[in-house]
N, C-alpha and C positions, 0 to 999 in steps of 0.2 A: 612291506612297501619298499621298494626299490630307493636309492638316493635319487633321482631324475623323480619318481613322482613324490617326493617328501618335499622338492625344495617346489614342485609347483605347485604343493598344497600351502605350505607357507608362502609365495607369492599372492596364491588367490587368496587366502586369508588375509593378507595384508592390503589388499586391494578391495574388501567388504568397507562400506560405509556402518559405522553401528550407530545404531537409535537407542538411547537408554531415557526411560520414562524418569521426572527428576520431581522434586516439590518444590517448590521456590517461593520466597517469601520470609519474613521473620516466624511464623507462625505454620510454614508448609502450606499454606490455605491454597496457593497455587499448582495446577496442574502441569506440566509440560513433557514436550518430547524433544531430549536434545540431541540433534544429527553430529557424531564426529567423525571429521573425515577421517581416511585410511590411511594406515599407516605411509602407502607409498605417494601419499599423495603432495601436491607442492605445498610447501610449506609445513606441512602435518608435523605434529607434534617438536616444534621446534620452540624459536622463545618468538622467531614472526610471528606464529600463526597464534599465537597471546596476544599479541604486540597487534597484530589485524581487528577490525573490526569483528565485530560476529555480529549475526544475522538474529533479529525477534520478529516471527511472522504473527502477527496482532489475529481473534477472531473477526471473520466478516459478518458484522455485524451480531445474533445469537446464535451461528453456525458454531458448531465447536471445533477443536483443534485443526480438525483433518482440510478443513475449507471447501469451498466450493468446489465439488466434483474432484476431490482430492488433491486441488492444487497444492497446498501447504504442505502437503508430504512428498509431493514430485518437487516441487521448490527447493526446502530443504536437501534433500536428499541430494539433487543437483550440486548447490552451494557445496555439501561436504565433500562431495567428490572430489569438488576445485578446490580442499584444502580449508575453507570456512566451516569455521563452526555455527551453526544455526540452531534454531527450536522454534517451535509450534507451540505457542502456549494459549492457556481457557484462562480470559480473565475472571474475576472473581463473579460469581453466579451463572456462568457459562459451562457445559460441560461437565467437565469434574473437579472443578474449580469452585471451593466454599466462600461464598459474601460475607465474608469479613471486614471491609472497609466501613467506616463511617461517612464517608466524604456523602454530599448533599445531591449530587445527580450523577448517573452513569458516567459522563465523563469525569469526570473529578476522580471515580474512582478508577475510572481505566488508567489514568495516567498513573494515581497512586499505585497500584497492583504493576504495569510494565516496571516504573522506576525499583517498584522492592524485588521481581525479577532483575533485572540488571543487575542488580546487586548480588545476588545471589547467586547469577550464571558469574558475574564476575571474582566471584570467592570461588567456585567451581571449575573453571577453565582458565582463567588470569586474564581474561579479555578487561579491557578499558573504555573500548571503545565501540559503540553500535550501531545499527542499520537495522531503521524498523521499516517494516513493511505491508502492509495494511489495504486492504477491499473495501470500500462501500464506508462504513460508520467506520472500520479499522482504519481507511484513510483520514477521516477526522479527528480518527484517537490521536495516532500519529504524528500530525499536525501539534495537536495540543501536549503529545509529550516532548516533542523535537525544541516547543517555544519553552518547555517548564526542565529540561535536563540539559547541561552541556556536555555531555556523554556523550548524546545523540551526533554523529558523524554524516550521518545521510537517511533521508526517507524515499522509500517508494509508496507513493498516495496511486491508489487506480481508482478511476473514479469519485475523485474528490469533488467541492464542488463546483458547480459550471453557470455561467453567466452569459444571456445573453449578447449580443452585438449586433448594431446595425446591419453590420455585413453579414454575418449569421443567419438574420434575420430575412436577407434579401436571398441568400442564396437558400432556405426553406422555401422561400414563395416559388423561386422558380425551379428549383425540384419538384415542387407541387405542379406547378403548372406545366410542366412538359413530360410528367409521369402517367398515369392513367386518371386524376381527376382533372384535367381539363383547366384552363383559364380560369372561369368562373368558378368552381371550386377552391381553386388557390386563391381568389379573391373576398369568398365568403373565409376562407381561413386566416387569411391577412386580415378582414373586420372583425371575426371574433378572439387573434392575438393582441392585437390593438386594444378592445375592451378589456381583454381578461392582463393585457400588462396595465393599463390606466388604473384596476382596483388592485392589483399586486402593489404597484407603487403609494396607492393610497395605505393598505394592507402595514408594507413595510414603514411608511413614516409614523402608522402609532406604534407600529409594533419594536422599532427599531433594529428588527434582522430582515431577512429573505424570508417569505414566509415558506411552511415547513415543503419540501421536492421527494416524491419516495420517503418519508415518514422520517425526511432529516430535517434540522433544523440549519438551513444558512446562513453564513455572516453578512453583511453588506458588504456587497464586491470591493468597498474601501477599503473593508478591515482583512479581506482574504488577500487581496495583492501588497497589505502591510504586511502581515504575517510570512508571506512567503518572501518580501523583503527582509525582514526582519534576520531570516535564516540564511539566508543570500550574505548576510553584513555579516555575521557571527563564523560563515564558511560550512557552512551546514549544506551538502549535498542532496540537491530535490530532484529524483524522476517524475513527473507525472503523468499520468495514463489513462488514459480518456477509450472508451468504447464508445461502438457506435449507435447508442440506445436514446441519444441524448434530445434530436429533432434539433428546436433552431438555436437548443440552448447550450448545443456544442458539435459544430458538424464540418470543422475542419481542421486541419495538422495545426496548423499557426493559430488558432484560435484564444489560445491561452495566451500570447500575445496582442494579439487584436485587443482583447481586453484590458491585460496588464504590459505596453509597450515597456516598462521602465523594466522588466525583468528579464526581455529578450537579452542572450549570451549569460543571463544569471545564474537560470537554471532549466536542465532538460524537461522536454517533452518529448512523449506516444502517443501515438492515433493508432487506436485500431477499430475503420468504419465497418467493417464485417464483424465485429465480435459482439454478442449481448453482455450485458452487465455481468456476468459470471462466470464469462468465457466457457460455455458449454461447449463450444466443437474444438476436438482434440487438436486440431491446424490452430486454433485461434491460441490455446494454453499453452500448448508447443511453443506459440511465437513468443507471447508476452512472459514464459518464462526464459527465454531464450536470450530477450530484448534483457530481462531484469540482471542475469546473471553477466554479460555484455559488461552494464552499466556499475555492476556494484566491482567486477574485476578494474574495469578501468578506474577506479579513486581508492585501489585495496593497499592500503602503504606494507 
């Protein structure tokens, strides 16, 4: 090998993102994959890039590591490019990840299982500080580790949950009505959301949540727009990410203000009204990774 192809074998080598499979946990019980960026990358192996948050992309929902249509590994992978340390982890009964916890329902133990990662990517990379990131039930894990860890530096929630609005509600009808069902379709749909919100609301006061949307359990819009204050107050970094799967229970950019006005300039929002919940078309995962890595560089100290 020549000098000239020796030094730009050692460039591209240094220019590889490596993946290395880790355990993580008191006990190893956890699975993960953690992305470190390349050597020539900003900030790479410096005391910053300790010192920087690092990235935990939570499962969506019982998908395991690699996430839907492989977002979690384009994610990551991206992040370490730019110098973050990230990983994909299976929380405990996910994947290749052993249920070890005792905690009394799935999330109890999701948050146990992130926090004893954290700790363990934190003995392993020197990071202090983190950005979890989470789809569907990942964004509700999320939530509940962000309120239960002051580690936690910023979340990205996609698809967390959504409430409807008057205005929501009006601008469904008349999508309805100037689409292909016609007036009086939009009108039979306007009397059967009316009735089916009338027993929701009854629903919700014995039950006292949101009764269960896509086989989740939601809070009362009171206790969501506290919670996401709550992380607002403490300086906790919130994207959230909305697809366009949602009808009238979330179908515009400002929406998430419309609902919770006391949080507009608190924290971000994404719309994306073209995307399904799992962002299957590659233009759709392109964007909303695009949009994520944007938002996590803009707050990376």
């Amino acid at each position: 090998m020549t000098a000239t192809h020796e030094r730009q074998g050692r460039a591209s080598a240094a220019s590889i993102v490596r993946d290395e499979a880790v355990r993580l946990g008191p006990e190893g019980q956890l699975v993960g994959i953690v992305s470190y960026p390349p050597e020539d990358a900003p900030h790479s192996a410096t005391a910053s890039a300790a010192a920087a948050p690092a990235v935990i992309v939570l499962n969506a929902g019982v998908l395991h590591r690699v996430g839907p249509h492989r977002l979690h590994v384009s994610l990551t992978r991206r992040l370490a490019a730019m110098g973050i340390i990230s990983a994909r982890i299976d929380l405990g009964g996910i994947g290749d990840s052993t249920a070890t916890s005792d905690a009394i329902t799935f999330r109890q133990s999701a948050v146990a299982d992130t926090r004893a990662a954290m700790t363990s990517l934190g003995q392993m990379t020197g990071a202090r500080r983190f950005v979890i990131f989470g789809v569907c039930a990942g964004a509700d894990n999320a939530l509940a580790i962000a309120s239960a860890d002051d580690r936690v530096a910023g979340i990205v929630v996609v698809d967390p949950a959504v409430y409807a609005t008057p205005r929501s509600l009006v601008r469904e009808l008349r999508q309805r009505a100037f689409s292909g069902e016609g007036i009086s379709q939009a009108l039979r749909w306007a009397a059967r959301t009316a009735r089916a919100r009338v027993r929701l609301e009854i629903a919700r006061r014995r039950q006292g949540n949101e009764p269960q949307t896509e086989g989740r359990d939601y809070p009362p819009a009171h206790v969501f727009g506290a919670q996401l204050a709550s992380l607002a107050d403490r300086g906790v970094r919130v994207l959230a990410v909305y697809s366009g799967i949602h009808n009238e229970r979330y179908n515009h950019e400002d929406q998430l203000f419309e609902a919770f006005p006391a949080l507009r300039g608190r924290i971000d929002r994404a719309y994306f009204p073209d995307a399904n919940h799992t962002f299957t078309q590659l233009e759709d995962q392109t964007a909303l990774i695009e949009t994520t890595l944007r938002w996590i560089a803009g707050g990376r100290s």
